[in-house]
KERO-247757 format. One line per field, with one value per residue (C-alpha): z, x, y. Coordinates in steps of 0.001 Angstrom, whole numbers. Last residue first. Layout:
Z c(Z / ...)
X c(X / ...)
Y c(Y / ...)
This chain:
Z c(136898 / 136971 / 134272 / 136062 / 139517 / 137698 / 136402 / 139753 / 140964 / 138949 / 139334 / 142996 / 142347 / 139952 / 136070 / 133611 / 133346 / 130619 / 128512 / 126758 / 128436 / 127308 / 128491 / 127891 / 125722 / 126037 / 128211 / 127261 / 131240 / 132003 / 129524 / 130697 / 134438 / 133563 / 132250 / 135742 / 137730 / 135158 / 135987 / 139860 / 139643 / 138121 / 134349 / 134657 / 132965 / 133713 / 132300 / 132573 / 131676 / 130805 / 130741 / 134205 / 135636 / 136032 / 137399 / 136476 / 137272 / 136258 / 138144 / 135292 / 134468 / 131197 / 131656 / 135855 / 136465 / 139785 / 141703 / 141600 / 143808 / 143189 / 144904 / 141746 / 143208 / 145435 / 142265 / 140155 / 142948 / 142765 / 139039 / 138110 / 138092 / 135852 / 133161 / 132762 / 129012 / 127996 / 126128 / 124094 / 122884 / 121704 / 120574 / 124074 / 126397 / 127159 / 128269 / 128427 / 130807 / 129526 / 130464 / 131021 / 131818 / 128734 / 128489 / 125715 / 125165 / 123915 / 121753 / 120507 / 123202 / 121978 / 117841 / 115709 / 114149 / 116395 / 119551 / 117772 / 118243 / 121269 / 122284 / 120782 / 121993 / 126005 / 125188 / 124195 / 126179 / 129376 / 128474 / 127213 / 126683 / 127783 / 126489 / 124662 / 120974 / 118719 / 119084 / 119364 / 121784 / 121533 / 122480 / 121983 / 121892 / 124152 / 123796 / 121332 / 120446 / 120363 / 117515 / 118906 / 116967 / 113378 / 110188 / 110929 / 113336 / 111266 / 108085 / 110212 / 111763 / 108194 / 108473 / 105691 / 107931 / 109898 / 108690 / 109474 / 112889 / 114871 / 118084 / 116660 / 116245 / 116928 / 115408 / 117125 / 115713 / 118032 / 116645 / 115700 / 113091 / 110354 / 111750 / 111840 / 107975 / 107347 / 109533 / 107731 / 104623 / 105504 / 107329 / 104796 / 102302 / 104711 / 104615 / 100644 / 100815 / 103197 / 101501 / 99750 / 102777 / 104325 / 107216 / 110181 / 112303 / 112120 / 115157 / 114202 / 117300 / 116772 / 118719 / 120862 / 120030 / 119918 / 118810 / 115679 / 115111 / 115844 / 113190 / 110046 / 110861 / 110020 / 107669 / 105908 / 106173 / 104746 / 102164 / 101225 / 101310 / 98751 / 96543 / 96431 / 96518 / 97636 / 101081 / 100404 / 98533 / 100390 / 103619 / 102550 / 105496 / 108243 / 107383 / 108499 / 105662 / 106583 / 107361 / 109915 / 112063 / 114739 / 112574 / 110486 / 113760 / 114312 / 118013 / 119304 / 121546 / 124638 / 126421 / 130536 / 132741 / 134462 / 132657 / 129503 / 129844 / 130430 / 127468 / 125415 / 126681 / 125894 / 122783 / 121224 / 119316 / 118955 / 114909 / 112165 / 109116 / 105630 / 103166 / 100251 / 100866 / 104038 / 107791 / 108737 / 112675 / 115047 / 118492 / 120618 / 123114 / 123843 / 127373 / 127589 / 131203 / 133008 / 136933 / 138441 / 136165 / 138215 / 138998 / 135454 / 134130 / 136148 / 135340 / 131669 / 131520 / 130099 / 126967 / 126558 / 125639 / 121856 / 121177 / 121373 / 123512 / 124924 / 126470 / 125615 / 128656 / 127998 / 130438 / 128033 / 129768 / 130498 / 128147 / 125387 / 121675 / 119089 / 116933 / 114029 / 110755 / 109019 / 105646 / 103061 / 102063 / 98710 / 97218 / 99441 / 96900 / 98375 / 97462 / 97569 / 99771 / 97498 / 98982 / 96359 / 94416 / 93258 / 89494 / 86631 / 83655 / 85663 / 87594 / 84089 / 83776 / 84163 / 83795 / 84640 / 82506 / 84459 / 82335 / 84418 / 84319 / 87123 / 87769 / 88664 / 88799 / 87119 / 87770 / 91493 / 92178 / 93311 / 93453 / 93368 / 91892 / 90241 / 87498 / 86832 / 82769 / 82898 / 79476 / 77283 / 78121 / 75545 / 75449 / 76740 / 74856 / 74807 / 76957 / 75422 / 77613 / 80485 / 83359 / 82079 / 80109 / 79063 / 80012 / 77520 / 77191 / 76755 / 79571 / 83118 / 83823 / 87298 / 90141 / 92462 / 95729 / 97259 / 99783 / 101248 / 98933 / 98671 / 96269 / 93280 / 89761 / 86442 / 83101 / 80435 / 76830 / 75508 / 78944 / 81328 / 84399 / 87753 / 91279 / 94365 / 97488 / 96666 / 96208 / 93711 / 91946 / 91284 / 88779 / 87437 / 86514 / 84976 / 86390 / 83990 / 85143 / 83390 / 81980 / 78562 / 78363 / 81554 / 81891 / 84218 / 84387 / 81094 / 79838 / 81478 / 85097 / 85567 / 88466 / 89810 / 92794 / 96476 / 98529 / 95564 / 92041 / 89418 / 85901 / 83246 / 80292 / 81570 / 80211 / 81764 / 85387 / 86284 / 88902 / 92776 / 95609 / 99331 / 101861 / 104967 / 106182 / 102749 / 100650 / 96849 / 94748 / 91336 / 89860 / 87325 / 89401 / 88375 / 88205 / 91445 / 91819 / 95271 / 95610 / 98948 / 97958 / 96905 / 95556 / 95172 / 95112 / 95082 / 92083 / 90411 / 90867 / 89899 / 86356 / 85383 / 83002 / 82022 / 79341 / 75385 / 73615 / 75688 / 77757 / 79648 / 82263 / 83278 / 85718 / 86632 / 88244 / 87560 / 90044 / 91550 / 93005 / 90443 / 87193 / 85392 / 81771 / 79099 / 77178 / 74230 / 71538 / 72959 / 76239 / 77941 / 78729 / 77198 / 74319 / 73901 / 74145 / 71312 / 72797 / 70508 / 69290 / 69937 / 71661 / 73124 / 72281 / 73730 / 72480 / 68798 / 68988 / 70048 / 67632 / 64835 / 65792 / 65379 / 61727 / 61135 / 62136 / 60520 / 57449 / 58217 / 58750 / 55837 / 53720 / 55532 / 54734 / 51135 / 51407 / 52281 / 50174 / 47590 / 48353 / 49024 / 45363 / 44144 / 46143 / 44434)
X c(112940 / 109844 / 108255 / 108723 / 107613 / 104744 / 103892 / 104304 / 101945 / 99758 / 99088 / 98725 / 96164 / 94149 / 93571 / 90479 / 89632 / 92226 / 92858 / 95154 / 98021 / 101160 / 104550 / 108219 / 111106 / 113356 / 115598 / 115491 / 115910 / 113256 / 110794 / 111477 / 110792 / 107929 / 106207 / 107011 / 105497 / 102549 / 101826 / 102312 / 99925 / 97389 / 96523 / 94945 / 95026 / 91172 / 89820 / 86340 / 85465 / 81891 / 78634 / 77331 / 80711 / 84115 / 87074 / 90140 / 92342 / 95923 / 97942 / 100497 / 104054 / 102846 / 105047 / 105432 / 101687 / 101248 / 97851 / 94594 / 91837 / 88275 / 85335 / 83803 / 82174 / 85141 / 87653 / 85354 / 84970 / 88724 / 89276 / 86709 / 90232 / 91475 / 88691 / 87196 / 86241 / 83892 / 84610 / 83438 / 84671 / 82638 / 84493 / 83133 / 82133 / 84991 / 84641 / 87274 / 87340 / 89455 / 92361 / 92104 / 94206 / 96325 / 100188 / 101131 / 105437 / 106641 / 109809 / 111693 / 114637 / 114947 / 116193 / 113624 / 114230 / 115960 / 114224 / 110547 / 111632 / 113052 / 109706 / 107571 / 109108 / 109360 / 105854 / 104788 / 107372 / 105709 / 101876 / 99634 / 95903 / 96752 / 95230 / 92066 / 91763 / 88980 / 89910 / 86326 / 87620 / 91787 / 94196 / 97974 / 96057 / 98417 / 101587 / 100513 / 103901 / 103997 / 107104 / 107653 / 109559 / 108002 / 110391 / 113048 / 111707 / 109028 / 110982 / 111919 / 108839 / 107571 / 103573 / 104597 / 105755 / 102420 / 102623 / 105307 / 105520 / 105669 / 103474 / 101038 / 101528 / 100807 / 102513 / 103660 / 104207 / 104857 / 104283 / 106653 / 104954 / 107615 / 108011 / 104731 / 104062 / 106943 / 105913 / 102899 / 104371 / 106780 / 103661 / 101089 / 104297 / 104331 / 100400 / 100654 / 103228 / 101531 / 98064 / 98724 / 99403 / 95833 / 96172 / 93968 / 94592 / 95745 / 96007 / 98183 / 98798 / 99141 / 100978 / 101801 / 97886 / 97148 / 93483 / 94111 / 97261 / 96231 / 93317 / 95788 / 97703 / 94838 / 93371 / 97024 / 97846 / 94452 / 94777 / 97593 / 96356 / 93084 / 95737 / 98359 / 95603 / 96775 / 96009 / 92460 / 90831 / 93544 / 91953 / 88835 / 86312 / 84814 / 81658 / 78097 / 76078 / 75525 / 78998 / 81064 / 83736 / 85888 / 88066 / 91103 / 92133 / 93184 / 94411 / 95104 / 98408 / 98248 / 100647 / 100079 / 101038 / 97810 / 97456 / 98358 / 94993 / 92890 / 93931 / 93505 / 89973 / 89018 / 89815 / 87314 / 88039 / 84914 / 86415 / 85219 / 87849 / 87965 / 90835 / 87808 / 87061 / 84903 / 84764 / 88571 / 88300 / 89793 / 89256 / 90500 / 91996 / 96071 / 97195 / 101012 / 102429 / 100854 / 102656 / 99494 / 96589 / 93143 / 92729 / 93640 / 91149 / 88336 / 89646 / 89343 / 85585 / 83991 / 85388 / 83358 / 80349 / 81953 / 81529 / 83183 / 86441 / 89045 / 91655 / 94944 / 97360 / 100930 / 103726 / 106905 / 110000 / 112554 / 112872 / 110446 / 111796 / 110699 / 112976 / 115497 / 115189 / 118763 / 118745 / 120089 / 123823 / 124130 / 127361 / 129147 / 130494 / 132673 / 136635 / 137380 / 140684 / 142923 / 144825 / 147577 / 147301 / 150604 / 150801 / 148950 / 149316 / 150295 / 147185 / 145241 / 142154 / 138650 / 135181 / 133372 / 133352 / 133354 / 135006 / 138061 / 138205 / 136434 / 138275 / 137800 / 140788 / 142740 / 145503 / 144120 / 141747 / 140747 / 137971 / 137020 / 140278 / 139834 / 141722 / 144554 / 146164 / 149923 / 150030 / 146809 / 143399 / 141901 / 137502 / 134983 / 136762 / 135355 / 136591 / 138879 / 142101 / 140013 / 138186 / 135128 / 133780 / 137328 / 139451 / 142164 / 145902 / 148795 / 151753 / 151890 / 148376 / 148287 / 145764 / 143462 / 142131 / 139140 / 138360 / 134986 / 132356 / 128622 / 126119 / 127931 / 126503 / 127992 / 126017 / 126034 / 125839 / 128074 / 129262 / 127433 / 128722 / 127092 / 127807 / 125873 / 125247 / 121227 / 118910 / 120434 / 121711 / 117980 / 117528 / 121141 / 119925 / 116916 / 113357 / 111484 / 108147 / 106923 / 103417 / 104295 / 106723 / 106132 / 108704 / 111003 / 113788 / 113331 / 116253 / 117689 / 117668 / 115579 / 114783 / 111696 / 112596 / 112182 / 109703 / 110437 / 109670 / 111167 / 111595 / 112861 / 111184 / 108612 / 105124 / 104482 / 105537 / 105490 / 108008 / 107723 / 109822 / 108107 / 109868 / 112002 / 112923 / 112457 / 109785 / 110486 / 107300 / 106654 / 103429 / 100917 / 97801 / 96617 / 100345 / 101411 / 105228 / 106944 / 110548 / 111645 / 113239 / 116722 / 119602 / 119283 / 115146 / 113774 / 115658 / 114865 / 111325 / 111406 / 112585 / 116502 / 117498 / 121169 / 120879 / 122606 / 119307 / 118432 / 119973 / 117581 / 118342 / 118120 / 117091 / 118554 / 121809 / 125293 / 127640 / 130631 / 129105 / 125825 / 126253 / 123579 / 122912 / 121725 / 118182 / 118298 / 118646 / 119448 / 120490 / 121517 / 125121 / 126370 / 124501 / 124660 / 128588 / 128697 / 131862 / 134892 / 137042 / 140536 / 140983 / 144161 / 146286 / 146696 / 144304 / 144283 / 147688 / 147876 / 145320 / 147404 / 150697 / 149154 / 147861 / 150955 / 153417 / 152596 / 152184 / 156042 / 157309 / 155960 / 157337 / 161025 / 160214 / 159966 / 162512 / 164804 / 163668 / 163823 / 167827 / 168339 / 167312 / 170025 / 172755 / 171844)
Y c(134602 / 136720 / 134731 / 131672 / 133320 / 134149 / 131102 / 129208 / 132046 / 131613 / 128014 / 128828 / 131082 / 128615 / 129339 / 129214 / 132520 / 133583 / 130628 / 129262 / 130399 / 131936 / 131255 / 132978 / 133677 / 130292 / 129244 / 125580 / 124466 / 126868 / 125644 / 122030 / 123590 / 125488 / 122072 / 120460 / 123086 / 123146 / 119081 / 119758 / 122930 / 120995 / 119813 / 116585 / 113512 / 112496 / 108951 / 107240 / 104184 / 103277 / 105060 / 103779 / 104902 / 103099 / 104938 / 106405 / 109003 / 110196 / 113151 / 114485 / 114227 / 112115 / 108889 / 109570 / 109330 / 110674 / 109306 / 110676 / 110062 / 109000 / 111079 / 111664 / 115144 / 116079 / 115383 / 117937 / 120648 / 120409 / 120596 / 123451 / 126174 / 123798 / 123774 / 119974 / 119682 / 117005 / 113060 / 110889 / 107844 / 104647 / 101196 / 100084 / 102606 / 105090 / 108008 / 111093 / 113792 / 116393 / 119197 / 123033 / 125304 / 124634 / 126049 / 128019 / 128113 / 131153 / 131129 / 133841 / 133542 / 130418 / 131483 / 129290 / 126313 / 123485 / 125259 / 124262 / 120605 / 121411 / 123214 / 120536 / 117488 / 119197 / 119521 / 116173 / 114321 / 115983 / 115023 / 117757 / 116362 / 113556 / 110474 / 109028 / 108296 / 108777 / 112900 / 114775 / 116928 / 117296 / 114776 / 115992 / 119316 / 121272 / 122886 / 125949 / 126732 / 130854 / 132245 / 135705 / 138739 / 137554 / 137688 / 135036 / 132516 / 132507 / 131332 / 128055 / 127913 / 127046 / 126731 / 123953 / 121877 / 120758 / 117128 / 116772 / 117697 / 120655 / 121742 / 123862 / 127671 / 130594 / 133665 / 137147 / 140565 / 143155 / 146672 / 149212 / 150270 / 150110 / 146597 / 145641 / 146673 / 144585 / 141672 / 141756 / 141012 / 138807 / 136660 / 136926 / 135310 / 132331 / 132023 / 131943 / 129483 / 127367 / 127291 / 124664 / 122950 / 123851 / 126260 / 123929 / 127142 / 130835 / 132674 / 135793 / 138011 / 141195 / 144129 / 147229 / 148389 / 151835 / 151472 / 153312 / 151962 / 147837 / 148853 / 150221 / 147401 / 144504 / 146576 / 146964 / 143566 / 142061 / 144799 / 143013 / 139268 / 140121 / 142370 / 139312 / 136680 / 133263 / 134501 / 135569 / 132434 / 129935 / 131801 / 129952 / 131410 / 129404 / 127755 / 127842 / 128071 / 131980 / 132500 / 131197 / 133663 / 132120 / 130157 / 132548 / 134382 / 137834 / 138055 / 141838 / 142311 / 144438 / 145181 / 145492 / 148145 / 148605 / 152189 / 150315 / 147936 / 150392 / 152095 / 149292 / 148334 / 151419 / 151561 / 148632 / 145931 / 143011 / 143378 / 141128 / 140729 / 142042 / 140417 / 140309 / 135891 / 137062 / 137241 / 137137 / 137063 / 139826 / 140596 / 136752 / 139419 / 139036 / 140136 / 141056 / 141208 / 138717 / 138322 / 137572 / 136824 / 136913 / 140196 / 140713 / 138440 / 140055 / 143339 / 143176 / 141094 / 144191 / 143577 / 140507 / 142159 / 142970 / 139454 / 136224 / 137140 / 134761 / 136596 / 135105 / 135438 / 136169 / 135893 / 137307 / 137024 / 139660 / 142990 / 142213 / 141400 / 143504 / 142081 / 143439 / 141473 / 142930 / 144202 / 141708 / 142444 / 141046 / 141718 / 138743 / 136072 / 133254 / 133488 / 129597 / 129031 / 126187 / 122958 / 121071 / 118024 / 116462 / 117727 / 116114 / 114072 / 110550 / 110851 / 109907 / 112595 / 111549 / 113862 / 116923 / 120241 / 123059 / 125830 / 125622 / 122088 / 119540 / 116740 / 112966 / 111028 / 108023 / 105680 / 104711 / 107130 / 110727 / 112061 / 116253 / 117536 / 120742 / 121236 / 123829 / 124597 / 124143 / 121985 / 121859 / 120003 / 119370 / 118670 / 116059 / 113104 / 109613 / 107285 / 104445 / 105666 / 104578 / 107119 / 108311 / 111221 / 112164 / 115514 / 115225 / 115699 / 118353 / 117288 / 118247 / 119635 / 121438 / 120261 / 121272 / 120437 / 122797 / 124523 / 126152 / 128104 / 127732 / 129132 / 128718 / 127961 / 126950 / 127545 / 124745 / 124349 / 127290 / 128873 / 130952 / 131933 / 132011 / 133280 / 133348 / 135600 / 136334 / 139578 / 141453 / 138097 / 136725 / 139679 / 138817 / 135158 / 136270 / 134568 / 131917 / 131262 / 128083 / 127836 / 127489 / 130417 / 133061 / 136532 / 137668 / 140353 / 141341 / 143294 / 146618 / 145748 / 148742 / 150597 / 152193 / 154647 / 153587 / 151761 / 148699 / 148576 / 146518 / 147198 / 144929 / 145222 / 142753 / 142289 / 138882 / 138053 / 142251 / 143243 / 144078 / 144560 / 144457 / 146102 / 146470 / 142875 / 141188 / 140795 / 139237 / 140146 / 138743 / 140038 / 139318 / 139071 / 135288 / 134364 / 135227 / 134742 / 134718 / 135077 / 134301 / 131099 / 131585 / 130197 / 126088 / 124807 / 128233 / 129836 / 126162 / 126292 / 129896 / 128591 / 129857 / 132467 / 133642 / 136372 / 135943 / 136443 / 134013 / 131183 / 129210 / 127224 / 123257 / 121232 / 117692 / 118653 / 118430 / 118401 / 120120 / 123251 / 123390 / 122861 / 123769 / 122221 / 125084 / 124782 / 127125 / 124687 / 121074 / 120024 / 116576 / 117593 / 114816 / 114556 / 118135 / 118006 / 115019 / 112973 / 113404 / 110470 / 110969 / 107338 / 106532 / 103532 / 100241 / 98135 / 99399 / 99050 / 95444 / 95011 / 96128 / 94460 / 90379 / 91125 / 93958 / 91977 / 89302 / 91220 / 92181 / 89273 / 87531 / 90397 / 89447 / 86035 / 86621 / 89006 / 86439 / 83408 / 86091 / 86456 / 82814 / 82170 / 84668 / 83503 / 79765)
């Protein structure tokens, strides 16, 4: 009987234990943590050479290229996060980098490392850039001796700084793992042992996101790390750029822009300076680009310079990319010359080379209708230049439309930089041949366009250009057309039409209308009320002076508001 009790016992015991087992084993399974390993290429989306970047505290979508153990990342990417002076021309083999003093450059294919700037060659002893299926490729340590960031390479990822602020961080308690995603089920990204420090960038209820020492990003339980505590990031400050010193005048700039179409016009000086009270820089229309070379038409003569300074006045010559048509008529392709390092440096050096010789105090660059791929050509013309300028001692000033989008890629940002005086053109809201009537400069417009300009460019660089002129517009059905009406014509004008205007509070400007025998006519025009007003904006923005478009054009009393301005 004892003996049949006993294997009723263990058979029940056995039973027990498989029991156990069926009900323990999922139980288990459920509860413990998974040491599977998560494939590090897969997760870092790489394979052979191709590194992830890390940039801050996140990963981003491009990649660099680690070779024969060197750092390399594409220009797109040097431009996009660290730095975006470089400037590569493929069709002359070069990378250049300009900065306030000089132009450095290195060869895109070819490269054992050398780069060239006013001084000695150096070498960086590896290539500092080369080109692999159309992709420029520029080392890490090349970009590093003209940039404040940091980068270290690790075996399937490189981590980049280019900012630094605090940062929480945390101490390991107990040997663990960093896992892709919060959940004991989460695959592993690597060990994390005992008193090692994370960086804490979210933090949840059980779980939080960290980055480890070697930058990989993913969950850690709470409950295996220290209370967070506040860290000071050391930020990286080798590069010291040298410093973009202005030419900035002493008081405000009153600029008039002398409109000159051939060498005849020269002979106009004193007219327009009996005419401009208070002007203290006067800017001929000399230069145009007159070929697809970097050559350029000149109306320049000494004279006129000299005559000029004995008044006084500066004088700063206008090169201008639309006065000049060729044979069929055209204006020349400044993509042609700009996008051309050799074309778009001896453009620079002609251009210099003939404000020396006629002992200019500065240029003027007038370049309009710049296509956008053209704008990083025409931003590179402008480091350039202002180089030259600089070592020169000449004033180097920019015109430019009032901003919008569609404009952005004349970069007033980067102008506001290299040149000494940033000129909004503050007219052309309606321009001739425009479908749709209006002002030609209402208030918003230009108070728009300065702020707007303000946001980008230090104030005391600005110049606002004011028209004298505004236009009669007509109307006849879905037909526009329309003639220019020169301020200093305006009164003659209102005596002919015999209408009178009344004060327009939208645009700041006196508005008439009538009807004629070719339809409805419109006049918002620039006066000495509407300029008072415009002077006042500018005055309220304190910013570095006026210009007017043009010379010839104005009224007494219009001067004299402008040169009270100025003198203020």
């Amino acid at each position: 009987m004892k003996k049949k009790g006993l294997v009723f016992l263990v058979v029940v015991l056995l039973m027990g234990v498989l029991l156990a087992v069926i009900v323990g084993k999922p139980l288990l399974d459920k509860y413990s943590y998974s040491e599977e390993q998560m494939d590090l290429e897969e997760y870092f989306g790489v394979s052979g050479e191709m590194a992830a970047i890390v940039l801050q505290d996140e990963m981003v979508e491009e990649q660099a290229l680690i070779r024969d153990g060197k750092c390399y990342f594409t220009l797109d990417t040097v431009h996009k996060y660290m730095n975006e002076v470089f400037y590569a021309d493929v069709a002359e083999n070069v990378l250049l980098y300009t900065d306030a003093i000089e132009t450095i450059s290195t060869p895109l294919e070819g490269n054992d490392g050398t780069y060239q700037g006013v001084q000695d060659a150096q070498n960086l002893g590896y290539p500092a850039c080369f080109i692999e299926s159309d992709v420029i490729y520029v080392a890490a340590d090349y970009v590093k001796l003209f940039t404040n960031y940091s980068y270290e390479m690790y075996d399937k990822h490189v981590q980049v700084y280019t900012q630094w602020g605090e940062r929480m961080v945390a101490e390991i308690k107990k040997d663990t793992a960093v896992r892709e995603k919060g959940g004991i089920k989460s695959l592993i990204l690597r060990d994390l042992a005992k008193g090692e420090k994370v960086e804490i960038l979210e933090q949840m209820d059980n779980w939080s996101k960290v980055k480890t020492s070697d930058s990989f990003i993913g969950y850690v339980e709470n409950k295996r790390m220290s209370e967070p505590a506040t860290e000071t990031e050391t930020p990286v400050t080798d590069y010291v750029a040298p410093e973009y010193t202005a030419m900035l005048q002493e008081g405000k700039v009153n600029l008039g822009f002398h409109s000159i179409g051939a060498a005849i016009g020269n002979s106009t000086l004193y007219e327009m300076l009996t005419e401009a009270k208070g002007m203290n820089v006067i800017a001929p229309t000399w230069f145009s680009l007159c070929d697809e070379m970097g050559n350029f038409r000149s109306f320049a003569e000494k004279s006129y310079v000299d005559s000029a300074h004995s008044v006084g006045m500066q004088v700063w010559g206008v090169l201008d990319n639309f006065n000049y048509r060729n044979e069929t008529g055209t204006p020349v392709d400044e993509y042609v010359v700009l996008s051309s390092t050799a074309k778009r440096q001896k453009l620079v050096r002609g251009i210099t080379d003939a404000a020396i010789n006629l002992g200019l105090d500065g240029i003027n660059i007038d370049f309009e209708q710049v296509a956008s791929q053209s704008g990083v050509h025409y931003v590179q013309f402008l480091r350039e230049l202002s180089v030259a300028c600089r070592e020169n001692s000449l004033v180097l000033s920019v015109d430019n439309y009032v901003p919008f989008h569609f404009n952005e890629h004349y970069r007033l940002d980067i102008q506001g930089q290299v040149a000494d005086y940033v000129v909004i053109m503050g007219y052309d809201e309606h321009w001739h041949g425009s479908d749709e009537v209006g002002s030609v400069a209402s208030i918003d417009y230009v108070t728009n366009g300065i702020t707007k300009t303000a946001s980008m460019v230090p104030s005391e660089k600005i110049i606002n250009a004011l028209p004298f002129y505004t236009i009669v517009w007509c109307t006849n059905g879905a037909d526009v057309s329309d003639e220019y009406l020169t301020m200093n014509n305006t009164d003659a004008f209102l005596k002919q039409v015999g209408v009178e205007p009344v004060w327009d509070e939208t645009t700041c400007q006196n508005y008439l209308e009538w009807e004629s025998g070719s339809g409805l006519k419109q006049v918002w025009l620039e006066d000495a009320e509407s300029i008072r007003v415009k002077l006042n904006v500018m005055t309220a923005n304190n910013i570095g002076g006026v210009a007017v478009w043009r010379l010839g054009y104005g009224t007494p009393i219009v001067w004299e508001l402008i040169s009270a301005y100025s003198a203020s």
